[in-house]
ROGU-283306 format. One record per residue (C-alpha): residue in three letters; chain; x, y, z. Coordinates in steps of 0.05 Angstrom, whole numbers, m for minus. Layout:
N
> r_c_c1_c2_c3
> ALA_A_X_Y_Z .
...
//
This chain:
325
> r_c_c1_c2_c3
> UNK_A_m46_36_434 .
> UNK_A_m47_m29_405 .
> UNK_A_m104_m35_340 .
> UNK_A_m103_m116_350 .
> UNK_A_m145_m90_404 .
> UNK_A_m200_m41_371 .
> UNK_A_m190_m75_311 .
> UNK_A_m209_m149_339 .
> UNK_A_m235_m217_294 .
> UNK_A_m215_m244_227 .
> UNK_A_m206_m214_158 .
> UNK_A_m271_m193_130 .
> UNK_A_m276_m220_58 .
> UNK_A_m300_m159_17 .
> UNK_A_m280_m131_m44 .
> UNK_A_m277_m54_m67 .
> UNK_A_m315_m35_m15 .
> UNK_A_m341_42_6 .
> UNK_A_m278_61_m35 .
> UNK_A_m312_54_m98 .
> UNK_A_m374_92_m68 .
> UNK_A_m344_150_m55 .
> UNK_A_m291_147_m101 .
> UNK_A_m354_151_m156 .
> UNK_A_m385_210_m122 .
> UNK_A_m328_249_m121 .
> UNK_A_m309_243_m203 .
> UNK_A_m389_253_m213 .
> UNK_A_m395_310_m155 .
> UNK_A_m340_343_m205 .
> UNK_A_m368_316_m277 .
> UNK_A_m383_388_m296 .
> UNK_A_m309_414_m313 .
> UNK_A_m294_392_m381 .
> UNK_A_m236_329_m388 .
> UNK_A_m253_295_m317 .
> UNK_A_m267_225_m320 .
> UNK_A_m334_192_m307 .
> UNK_A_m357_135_m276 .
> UNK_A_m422_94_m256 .
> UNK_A_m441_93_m187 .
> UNK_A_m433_19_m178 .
> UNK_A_m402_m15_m113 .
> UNK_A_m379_m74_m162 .
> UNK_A_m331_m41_m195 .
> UNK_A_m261_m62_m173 .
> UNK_A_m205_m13_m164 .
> UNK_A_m130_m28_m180 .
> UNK_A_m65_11_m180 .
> UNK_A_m3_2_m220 .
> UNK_A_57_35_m236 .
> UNK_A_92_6_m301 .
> UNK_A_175_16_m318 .
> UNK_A_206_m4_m371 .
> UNK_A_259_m54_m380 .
> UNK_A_313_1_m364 .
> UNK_A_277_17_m295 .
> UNK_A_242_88_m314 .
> UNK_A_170_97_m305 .
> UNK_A_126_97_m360 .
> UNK_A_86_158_m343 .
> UNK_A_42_169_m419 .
> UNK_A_12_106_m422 .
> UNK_A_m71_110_m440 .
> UNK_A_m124_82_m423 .
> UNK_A_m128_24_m481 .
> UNK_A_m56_13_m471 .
> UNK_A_m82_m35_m411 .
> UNK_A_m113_m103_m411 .
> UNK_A_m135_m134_m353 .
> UNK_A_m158_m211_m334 .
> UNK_A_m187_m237_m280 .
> UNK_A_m169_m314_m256 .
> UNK_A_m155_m323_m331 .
> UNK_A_m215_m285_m367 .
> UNK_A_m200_m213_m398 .
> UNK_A_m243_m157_m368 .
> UNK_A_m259_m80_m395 .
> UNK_A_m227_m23_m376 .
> UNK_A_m285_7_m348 .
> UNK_A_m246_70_m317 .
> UNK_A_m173_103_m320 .
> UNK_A_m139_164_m286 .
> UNK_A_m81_182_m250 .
> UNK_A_m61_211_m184 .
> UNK_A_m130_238_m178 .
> UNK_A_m161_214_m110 .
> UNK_A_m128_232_m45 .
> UNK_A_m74_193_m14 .
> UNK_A_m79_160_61 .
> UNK_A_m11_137_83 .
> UNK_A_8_106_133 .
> UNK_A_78_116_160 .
> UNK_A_104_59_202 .
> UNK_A_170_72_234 .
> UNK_A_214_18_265 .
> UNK_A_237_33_328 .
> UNK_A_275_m32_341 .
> UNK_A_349_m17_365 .
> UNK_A_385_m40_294 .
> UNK_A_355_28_265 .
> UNK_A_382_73_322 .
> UNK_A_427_116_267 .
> UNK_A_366_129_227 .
> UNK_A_323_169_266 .
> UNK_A_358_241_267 .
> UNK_A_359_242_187 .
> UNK_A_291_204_179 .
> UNK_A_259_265_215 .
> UNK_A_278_318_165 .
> UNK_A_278_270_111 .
> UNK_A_200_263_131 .
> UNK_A_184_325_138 .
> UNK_A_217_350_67 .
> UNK_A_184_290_33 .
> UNK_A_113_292_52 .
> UNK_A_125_361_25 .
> UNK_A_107_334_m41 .
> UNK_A_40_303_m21 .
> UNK_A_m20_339_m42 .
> UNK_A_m54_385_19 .
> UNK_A_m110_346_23 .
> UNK_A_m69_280_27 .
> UNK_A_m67_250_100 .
> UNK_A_m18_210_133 .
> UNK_A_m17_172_199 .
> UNK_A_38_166_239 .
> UNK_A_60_84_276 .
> UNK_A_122_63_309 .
> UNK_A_130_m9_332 .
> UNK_A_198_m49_366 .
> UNK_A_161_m105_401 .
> UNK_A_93_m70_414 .
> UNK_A_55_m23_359 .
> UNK_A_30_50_370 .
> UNK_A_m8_99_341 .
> UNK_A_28_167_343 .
> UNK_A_m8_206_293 .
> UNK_A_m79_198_274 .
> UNK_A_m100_211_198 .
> UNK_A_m69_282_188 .
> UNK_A_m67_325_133 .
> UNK_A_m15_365_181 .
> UNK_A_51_339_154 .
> UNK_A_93_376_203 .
> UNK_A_49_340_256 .
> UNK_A_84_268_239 .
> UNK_A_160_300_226 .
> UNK_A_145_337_293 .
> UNK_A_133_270_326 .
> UNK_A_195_238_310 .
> UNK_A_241_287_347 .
> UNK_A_239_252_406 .
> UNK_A_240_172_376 .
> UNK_A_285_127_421 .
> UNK_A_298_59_397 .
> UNK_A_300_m1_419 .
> UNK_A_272_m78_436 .
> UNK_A_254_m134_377 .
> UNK_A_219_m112_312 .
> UNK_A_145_m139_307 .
> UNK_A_128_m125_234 .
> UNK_A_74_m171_224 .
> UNK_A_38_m138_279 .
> UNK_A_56_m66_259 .
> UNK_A_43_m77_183 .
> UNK_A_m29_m111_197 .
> UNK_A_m52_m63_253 .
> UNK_A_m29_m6_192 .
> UNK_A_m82_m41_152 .
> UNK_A_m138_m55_187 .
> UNK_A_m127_25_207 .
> UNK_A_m134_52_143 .
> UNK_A_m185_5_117 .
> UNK_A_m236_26_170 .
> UNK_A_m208_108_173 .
> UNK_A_m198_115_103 .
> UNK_A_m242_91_65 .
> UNK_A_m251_146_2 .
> UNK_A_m176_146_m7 .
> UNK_A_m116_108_m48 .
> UNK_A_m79_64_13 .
> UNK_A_m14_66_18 .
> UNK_A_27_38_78 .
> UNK_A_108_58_81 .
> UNK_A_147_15_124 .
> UNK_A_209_48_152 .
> UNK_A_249_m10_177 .
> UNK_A_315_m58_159 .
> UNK_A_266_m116_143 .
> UNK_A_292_m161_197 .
> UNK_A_232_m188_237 .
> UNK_A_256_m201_305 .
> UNK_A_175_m214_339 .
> UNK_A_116_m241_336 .
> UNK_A_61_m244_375 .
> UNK_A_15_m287_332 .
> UNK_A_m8_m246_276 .
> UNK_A_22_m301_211 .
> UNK_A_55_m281_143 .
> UNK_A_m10_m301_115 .
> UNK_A_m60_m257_155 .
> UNK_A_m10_m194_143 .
> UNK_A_m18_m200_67 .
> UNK_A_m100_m209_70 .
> UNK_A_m98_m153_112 .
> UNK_A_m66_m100_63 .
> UNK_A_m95_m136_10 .
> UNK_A_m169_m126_42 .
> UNK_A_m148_m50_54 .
> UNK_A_m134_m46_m18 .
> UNK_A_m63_m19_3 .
> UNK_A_11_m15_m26 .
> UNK_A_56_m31_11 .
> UNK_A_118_5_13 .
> UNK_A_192_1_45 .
> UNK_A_249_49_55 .
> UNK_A_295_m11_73 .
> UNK_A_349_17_121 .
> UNK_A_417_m20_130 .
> UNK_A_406_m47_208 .
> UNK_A_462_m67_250 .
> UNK_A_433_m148_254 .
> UNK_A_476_m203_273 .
> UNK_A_473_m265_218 .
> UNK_A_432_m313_256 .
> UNK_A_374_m252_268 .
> UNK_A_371_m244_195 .
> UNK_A_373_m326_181 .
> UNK_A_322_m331_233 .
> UNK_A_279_m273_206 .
> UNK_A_269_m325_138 .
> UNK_A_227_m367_183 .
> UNK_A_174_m377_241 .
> UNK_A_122_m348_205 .
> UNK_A_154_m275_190 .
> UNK_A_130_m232_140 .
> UNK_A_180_m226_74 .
> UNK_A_172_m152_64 .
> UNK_A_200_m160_m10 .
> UNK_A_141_m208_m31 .
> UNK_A_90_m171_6 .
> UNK_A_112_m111_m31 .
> UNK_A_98_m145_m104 .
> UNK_A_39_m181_m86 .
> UNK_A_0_m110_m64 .
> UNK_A_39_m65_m112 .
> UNK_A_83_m34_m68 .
> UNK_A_165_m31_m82 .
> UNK_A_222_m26_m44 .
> UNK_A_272_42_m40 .
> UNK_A_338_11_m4 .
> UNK_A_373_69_29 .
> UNK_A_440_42_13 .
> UNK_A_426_40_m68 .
> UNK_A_392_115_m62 .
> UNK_A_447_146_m25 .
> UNK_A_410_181_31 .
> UNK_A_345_165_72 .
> UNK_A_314_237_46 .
> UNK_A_330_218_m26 .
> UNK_A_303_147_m11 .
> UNK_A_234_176_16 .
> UNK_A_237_231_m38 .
> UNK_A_240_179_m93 .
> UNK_A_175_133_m59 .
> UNK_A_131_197_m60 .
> UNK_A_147_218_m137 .
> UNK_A_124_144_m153 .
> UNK_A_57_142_m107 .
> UNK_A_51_201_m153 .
> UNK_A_53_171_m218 .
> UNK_A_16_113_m204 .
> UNK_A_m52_96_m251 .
> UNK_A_m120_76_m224 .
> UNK_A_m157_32_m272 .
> UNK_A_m227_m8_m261 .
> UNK_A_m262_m61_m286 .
> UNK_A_m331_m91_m274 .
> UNK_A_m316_m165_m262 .
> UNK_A_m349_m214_m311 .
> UNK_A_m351_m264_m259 .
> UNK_A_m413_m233_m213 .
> UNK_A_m416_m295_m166 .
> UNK_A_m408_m267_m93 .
> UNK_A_m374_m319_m50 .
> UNK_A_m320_m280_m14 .
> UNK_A_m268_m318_m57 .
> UNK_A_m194_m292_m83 .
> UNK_A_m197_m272_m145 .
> UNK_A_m127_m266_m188 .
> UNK_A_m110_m214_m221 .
> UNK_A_m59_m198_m287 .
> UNK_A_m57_m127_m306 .
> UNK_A_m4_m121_m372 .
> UNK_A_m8_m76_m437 .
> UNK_A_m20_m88_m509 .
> UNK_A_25_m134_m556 .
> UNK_A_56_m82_m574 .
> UNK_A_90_m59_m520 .
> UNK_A_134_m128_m515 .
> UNK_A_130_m181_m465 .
> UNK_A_110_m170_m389 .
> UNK_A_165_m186_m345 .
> UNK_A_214_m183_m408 .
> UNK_A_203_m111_m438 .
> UNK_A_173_m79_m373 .
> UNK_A_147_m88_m304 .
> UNK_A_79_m76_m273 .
> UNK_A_73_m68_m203 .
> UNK_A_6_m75_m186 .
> UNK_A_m36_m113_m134 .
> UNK_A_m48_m199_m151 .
> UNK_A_m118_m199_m129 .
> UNK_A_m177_m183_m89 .
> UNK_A_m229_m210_m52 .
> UNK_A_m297_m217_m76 .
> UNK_A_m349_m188_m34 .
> UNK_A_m391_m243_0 .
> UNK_A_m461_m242_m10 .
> UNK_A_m496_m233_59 .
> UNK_A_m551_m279_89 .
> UNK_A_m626_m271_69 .
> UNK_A_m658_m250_134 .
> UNK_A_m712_m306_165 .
//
């Protein structure tokens, strides 16, 4: 099944959308049990993610509340809301089944099915596999063994579309999930092969519009030199930036020593990642990209320097909609 198809038309310019909604009626729903966070009810507030390391690569898991300052296209906003690993993951697991990964898919199976171990029970995953085409395997699941099962009987083989199968990811969990933290984990050696039409540009307003990370166990592929030159142009996705600019990192297979210890590694981190909002200063709602620097106090050093946030660059604004005649 292809989403382009279900999924049809341009990138909707919205912001926070029914995430924030429901993501307010939960913590209220629960207000009652002394120590959980509250929040206003209010569709405006914007939701980001981060996780922060220091300058030796270990995650900074203690960090507060006031440790964080955020700005907005320059202008410093309030901390209007802070927790951690508290709302319910939706991930979307998209495998490449291109032929350079062939090796890969009797480990990733078990490595799958050990890893999503981790996730909370009431975290869901979906299940896509793309070479040239994309397909949905596994609906939203909280049945882990459901998506491992699947895998089993992966061939591979044919190009690697990962524009296609990264945006179709996307615009899948923005419209199935929307009362969830999105994540996207691309299984794949990075080397686009095809596309069909969807641009580099289009891919990253998709996950950004979804509000998801996006995240890559990076396997070593068997690609000749002038498939990974060419993969640097024609309008391919560069998984790497893509990665940064939602919040998302990289796990390289190689550097971890095993695909399971890879995958093991990406779920501890989804589960140390912060949620913090803000109600932007700037109210005006014209659908524009707004940019976004999330760092921590003085104190803490220099960003870039003394540690590393990985965190989304932006958002969308939501567009105000036409007075009806």
């Amino acid at each position: 099944m292809n989403f382009s198809r279900n999924f049809g038309g341009g990138i909707r310019p919205s912001a926070p959308r029914l995430l924030v909604l429901v993501f307010a009626t939960l913590l209220s729903a629960r207000a009652q049990e002394p120590g959980e966070p509250k929040i206003r009810v209010d569709v405006n507030l914007v939701l980001l993610e981060a996780t922060v390391k220091d300058k030796a690569g270990r995650v900074m898991k203690d960090l507060k509340k006031e440790d964080f300052l955020i700005d907005e296209n320059g202008v410093p906003q309030k901390v209007a809301h802070f927790s951690r690993d508290q709302l319910p993951l939706a991930v979307a697991l998209v495998v490449d089944l291109s032929g350079s990964i062939k090796p890969f898919l009797k480990p990733l199976r078990y490595a799958t099915q050990t890893a999503l171990k981790a996730l909370k029970p009431e975290d869901e995953v979906a299940l896509f596999t793309f070479s040239s085409q994309v397909e949905e395997r596994v609906p939203l699941t909280r049945d882990k063994r459901e998506v491992s099962d699947q895998i089993q009987s992966f061939s591979a083989e044919g190009g690697t579309n990962i524009n296609r199968a990264i945006y179709d990811a996307a615009r899948y969990l923005r419209e199935a999930a929307p009362a969830a933290r999105r994540v996207i984990v691309l299984v794949s050696d990075n080397v686009p092969t095809a596309n069909d039409g969807v641009s580099a540009q289009a891919v990253a307003g998709a996950a950004l519009e979804a509000d998801a990370a996006v995240y890559g166990l990076k396997v070593p592929g068997d690609n000749p030199l002038a498939a990974r030159m060419a993969s640097a142009g024609r309008g391919f996705v560069n998984v790497g930036k893509l990665t940064a600019e939602t919040g998302g990192e990289i796990f390289e297979v190689e550097r971890e020593g095993s695909l399971f210890l890879a995958f093991q590694s990406l779920i501890e981190r989804l589960k140390t990642r912060y949620t913090l909002g803000f109600y932007p200063t700037q109210t005006l709602q014209d659908g524009s990209f707004r940019r976004l620097n999330l760092r921590l106090q003085p104190n803490f050093g220099g960003k870039g320097r003394d540690y590393v946030v990985l965190s989304k660059t932006g958002y969308y604004a939501t567009r105000a909609r036409a007075a009806s005649r």
